[in-house]
TILUM-213544 format. One record per residue (C-alpha): x, z, y; residue in three letters; residue number from 1. Coordinates in pm, whole numbers, plus 50000, padded with zeros to 5 digits. Example, Ala and Ser with C-alpha at 12.3 -4.5 7.8 and 13.67 -1.06 7.14 Angstrom:
<atoms>
ATOM  east    up north res   n
ATOM 51230 50780 49550 Ala   1
ATOM 51367 50714 49894 Ser   2
</atoms>
This chain:
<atoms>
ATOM  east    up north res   n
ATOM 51783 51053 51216 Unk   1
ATOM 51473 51237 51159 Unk   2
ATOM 51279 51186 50791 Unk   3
ATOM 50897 51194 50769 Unk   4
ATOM 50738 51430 50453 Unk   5
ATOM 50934 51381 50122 Unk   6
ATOM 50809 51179 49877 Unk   7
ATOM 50482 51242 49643 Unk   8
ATOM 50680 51320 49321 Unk   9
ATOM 50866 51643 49546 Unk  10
ATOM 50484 51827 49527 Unk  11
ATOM 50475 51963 49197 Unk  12
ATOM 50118 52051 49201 Unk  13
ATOM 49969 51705 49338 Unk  14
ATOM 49857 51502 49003 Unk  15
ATOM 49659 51821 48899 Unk  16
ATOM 49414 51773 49251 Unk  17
ATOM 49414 51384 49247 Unk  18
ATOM 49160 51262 48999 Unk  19
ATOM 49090 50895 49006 Unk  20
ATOM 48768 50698 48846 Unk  21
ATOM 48690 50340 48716 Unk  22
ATOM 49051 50160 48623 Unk  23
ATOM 48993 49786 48624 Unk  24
ATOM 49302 49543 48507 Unk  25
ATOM 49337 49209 48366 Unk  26
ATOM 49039 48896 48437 Unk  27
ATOM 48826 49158 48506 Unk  28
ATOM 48982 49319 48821 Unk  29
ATOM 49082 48934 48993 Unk  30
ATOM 48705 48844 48924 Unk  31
ATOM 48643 49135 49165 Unk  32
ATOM 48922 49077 49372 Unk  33
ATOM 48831 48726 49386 Unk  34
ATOM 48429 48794 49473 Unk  35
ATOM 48537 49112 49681 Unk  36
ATOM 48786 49082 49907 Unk  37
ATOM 48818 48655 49909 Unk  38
ATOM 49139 48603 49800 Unk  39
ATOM 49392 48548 49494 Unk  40
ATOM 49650 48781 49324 Unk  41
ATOM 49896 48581 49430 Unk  42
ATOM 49849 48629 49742 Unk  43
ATOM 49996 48962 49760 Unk  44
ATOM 50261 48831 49474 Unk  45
ATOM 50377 48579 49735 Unk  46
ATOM 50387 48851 49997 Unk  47
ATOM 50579 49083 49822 Unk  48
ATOM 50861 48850 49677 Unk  49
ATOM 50871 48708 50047 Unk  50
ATOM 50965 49062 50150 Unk  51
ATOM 51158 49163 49893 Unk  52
ATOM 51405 48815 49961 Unk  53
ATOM 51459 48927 50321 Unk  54
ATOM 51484 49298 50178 Unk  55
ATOM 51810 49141 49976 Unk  56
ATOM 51932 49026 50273 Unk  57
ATOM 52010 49381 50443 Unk  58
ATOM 52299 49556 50401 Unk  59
ATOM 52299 49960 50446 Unk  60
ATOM 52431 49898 50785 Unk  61
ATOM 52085 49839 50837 Unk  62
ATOM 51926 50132 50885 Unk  63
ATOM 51546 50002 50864 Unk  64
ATOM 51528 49786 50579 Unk  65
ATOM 51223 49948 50402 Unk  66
ATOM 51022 49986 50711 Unk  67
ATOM 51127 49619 50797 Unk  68
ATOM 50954 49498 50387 Unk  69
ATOM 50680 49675 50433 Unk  70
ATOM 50600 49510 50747 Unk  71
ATOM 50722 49153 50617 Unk  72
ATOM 50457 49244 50326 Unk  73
ATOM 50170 49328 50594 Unk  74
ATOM 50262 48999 50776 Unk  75
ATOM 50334 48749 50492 Unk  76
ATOM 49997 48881 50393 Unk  77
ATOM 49834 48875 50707 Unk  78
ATOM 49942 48496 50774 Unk  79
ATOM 49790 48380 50467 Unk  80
ATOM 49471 48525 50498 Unk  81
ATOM 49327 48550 50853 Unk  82
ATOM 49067 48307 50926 Unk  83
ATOM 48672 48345 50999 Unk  84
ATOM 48596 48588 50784 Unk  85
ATOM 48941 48796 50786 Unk  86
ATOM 49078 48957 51059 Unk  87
ATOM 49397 49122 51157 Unk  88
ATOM 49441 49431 51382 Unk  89
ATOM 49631 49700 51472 Unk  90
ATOM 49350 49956 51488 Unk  91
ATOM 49557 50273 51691 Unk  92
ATOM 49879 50095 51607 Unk  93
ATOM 49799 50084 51209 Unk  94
ATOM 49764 49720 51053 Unk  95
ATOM 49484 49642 50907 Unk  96
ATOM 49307 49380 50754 Unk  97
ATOM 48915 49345 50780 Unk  98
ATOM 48694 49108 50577 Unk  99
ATOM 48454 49073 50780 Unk 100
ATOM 48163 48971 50532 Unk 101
ATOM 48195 49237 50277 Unk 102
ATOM 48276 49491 50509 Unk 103
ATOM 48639 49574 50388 Unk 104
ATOM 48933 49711 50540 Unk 105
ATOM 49261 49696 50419 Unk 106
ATOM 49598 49935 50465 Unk 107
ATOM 49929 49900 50322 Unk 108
ATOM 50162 50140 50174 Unk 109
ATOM 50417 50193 49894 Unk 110
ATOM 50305 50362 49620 Unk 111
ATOM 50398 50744 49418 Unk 112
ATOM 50524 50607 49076 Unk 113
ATOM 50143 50600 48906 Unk 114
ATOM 50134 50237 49064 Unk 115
ATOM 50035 50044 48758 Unk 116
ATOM 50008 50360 48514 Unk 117
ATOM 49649 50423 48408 Unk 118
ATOM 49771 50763 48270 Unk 119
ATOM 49863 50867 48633 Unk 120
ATOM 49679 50928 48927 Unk 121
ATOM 49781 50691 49222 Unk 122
ATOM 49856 50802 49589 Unk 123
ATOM 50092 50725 49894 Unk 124
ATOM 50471 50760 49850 Unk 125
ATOM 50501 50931 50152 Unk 126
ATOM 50190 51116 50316 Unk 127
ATOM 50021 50938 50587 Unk 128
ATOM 49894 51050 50929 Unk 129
ATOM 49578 51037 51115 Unk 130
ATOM 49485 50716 51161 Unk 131
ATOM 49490 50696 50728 Unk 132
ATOM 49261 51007 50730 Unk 133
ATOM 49011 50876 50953 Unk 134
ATOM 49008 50531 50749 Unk 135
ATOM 48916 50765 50445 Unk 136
ATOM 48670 50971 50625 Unk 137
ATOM 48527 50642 50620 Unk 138
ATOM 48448 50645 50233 Unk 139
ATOM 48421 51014 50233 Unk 140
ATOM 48139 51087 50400 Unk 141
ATOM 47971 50750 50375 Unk 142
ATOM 47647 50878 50225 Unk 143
ATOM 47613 51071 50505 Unk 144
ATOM 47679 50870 50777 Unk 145
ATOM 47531 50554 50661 Unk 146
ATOM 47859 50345 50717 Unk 147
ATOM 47869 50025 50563 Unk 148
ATOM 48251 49960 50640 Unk 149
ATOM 48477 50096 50346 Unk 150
ATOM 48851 50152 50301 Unk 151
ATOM 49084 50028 50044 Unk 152
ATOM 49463 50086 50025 Unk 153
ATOM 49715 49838 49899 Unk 154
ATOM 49966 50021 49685 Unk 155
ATOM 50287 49811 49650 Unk 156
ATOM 50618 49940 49454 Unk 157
ATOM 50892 50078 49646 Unk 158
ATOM 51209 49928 49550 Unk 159
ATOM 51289 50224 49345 Unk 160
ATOM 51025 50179 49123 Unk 161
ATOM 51149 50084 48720 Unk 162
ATOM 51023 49736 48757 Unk 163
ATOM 51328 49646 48988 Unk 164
ATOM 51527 49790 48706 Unk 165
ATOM 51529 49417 48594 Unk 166
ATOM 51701 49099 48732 Unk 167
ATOM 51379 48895 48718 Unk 168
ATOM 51141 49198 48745 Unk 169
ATOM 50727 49139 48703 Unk 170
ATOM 50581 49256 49028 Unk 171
ATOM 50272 49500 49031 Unk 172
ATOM 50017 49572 49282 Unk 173
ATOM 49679 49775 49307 Unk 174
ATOM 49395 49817 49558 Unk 175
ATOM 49230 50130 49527 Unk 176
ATOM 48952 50309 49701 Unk 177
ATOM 49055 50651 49793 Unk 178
ATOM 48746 50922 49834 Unk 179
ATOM 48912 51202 49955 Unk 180
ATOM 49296 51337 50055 Unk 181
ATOM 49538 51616 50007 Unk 182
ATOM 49670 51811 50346 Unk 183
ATOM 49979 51896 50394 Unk 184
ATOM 50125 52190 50624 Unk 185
ATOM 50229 51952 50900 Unk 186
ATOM 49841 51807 50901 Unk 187
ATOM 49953 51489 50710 Unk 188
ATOM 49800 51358 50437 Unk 189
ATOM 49805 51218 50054 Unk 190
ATOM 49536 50933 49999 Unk 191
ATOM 49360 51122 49623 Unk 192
ATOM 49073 51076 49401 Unk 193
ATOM 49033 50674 49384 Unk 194
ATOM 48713 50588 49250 Unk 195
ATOM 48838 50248 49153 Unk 196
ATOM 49208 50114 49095 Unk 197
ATOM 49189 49711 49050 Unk 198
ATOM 49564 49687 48904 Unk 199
ATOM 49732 49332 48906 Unk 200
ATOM 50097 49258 48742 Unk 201
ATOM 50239 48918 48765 Unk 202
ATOM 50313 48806 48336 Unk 203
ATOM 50565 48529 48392 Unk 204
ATOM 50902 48609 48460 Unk 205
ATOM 50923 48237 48636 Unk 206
ATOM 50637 48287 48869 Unk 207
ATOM 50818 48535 49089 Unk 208
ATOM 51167 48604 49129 Unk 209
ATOM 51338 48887 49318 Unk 210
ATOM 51661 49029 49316 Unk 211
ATOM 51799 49375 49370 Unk 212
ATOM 52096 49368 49635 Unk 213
ATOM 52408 49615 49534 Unk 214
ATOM 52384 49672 49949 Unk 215
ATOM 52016 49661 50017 Unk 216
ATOM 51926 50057 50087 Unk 217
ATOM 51516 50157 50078 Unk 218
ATOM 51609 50523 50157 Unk 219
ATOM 51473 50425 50500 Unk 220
ATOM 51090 50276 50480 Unk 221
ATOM 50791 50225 50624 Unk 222
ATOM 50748 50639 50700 Unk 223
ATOM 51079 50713 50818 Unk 224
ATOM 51067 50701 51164 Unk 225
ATOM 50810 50783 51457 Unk 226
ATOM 50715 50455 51568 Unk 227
ATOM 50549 50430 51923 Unk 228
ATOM 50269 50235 52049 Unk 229
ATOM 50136 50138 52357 Unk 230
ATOM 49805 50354 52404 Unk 231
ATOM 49795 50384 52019 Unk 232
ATOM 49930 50663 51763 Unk 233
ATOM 50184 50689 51561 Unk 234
ATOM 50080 50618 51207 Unk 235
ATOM 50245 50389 50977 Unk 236
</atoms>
C-alpha cells in the first residue's frame, strides 16, 4: 500500500510560514456562518457524528475507514444542503459545495492539530494536490483577476485529535479562507495564511454523541490512496 505525504505536524518548519488573520468563535462566527454560507452549525455537527457512527463500525480489516468518514462527512453534508441555491459537484473529481448566491465554494479535509486552537495556525493534515491549489489561486490572486468566486476549506478533526480522547467527546469544526499555500518537493501542497477562521465547537455533551471503536483504525484516510476518476484528477 502506497501512503500520500506525512502528516503536517512531520514539517518542523511549517507554523513559522503559515500566518493566519481575523479568528471569529462563539455567536459571532454562526451569525456569519448563518448570513454567509446559509446554513446552521449543526449541520456539519450532524455530518460529522453521522460519519464518525459508521467510522465505529469498521474494524482494521478495513483498510479504508478514514477515506470512507471523510466521504460520509462530504455526503451527509451534501444531502442536507443542496437545493436552489447550493450545489454539489465533483469539480476534476474533488467535491465541492457551491452557494450559488454568495459565491462560495466549499472543500473538505481533516485538519493539522491547530483545528480549534487560536494560538495555532490551521492547515490540511495531509497536503493536498492540484485541484486544492487551483481552488486557492482562486483567493490568491483575486484582486487581480477580478473573480468574484472564493474558496473556503472545512477543517474537521481526524479521529486522532484529543477531543476523541473522551467517551462523549464535544465535536469541533472551522471554515477558513486560505490566501496562499506551502509547496512541497513532490508539487503538493499545505492550504496557509487564513485570513479568517470561523471556529464552531458543539457545548453539550448530549447534543452529539460519538464513540471511539477499540478496532476502528484512521491510519488510512481521505489522502491515502490515489483515487481515479473518469476524465478527472486525482485529488482528494
Amino acid at each position: 500500500m502506497t501512503y500520500q505525504a506525512p502528516q503536517y505536524e512531520m514539517f518542523s518548519d511549517l507554523n513559522s510560514r503559515n500566518k493566519d488573520g481575523e479568528l471569529i468563535n462563539n455567536d459571532e462566527a454562526i451569525r456569519v456562518l448563518k448570513e454567509k454560507f446559509g446554513f446552521t452549525p449543526q449541520v456539519i455537527f450532524d455530518a460529522i457524528q453521522k460519519a464518525d457512527q459508521n467510522f465505529n463500525m469498521k474494524t482494521t480489516v478495513n483498510c479504508a475507514s478514514g477515506i470512507a468518514r471523510w466521504g460520509d462527512i462530504g455526503e451527509n453534508i451534501a444531502l442536507q444542503l443542496i437545493s436552489n441555491d447550493i450545489e454539489f459537484s465533483r469539480d476534476q473529481g474533488q467535491p465541492t459545495l457551491t452557494i450559488v448566491s454568495n459565491n462560495i465554494q466549499i472543500i473538505i479535509m481533516s485538519s493539522n492539530d491547530a483545528l480549534g486552537n487560536m494560538d495555532l495556525p490551521i492547515s490540511s493534515n495531509c497536503s493536498k494536490g492540484i485541484e486544492t491549489k487551483h481552488k486557492i489561486d482562486i483567493n490568491k490572486y483575486r484582486n487581480m483577476t477580478g473573480e468574484k468566486l472564493e474558496t473556503w476549506v472545512l477543517y474537521y478533526p481526524s479521529r486522532k485529535h484529543e477531543i476523541y480522547q473522551d467517551d462523549a467527546p464535544s465535536l469541533i469544526y472551522e471554515l477558513a479562507r486560505p490566501m496562499s499555500y506551502i509547496e512541497m518537493d513532490d508539487g503538493k501542497i499545505f492550504p496557509t495564511d487564513h485570513d479568517c477562521r470561523l471556529m464552531f465547537s458543539s457545548d453539550s455533551e448530549n447534543e452529539v454523541q460519538s464513540y471511539m471503536s477499540e478496532f476502528a483504525d484512521d491510519s488510512v484516510n481521505e489522502d491515502s490512496f490515489e483515487i481515479g476518476y473518469k476524465n478527472a484528477s486525482n485529488e482528494k
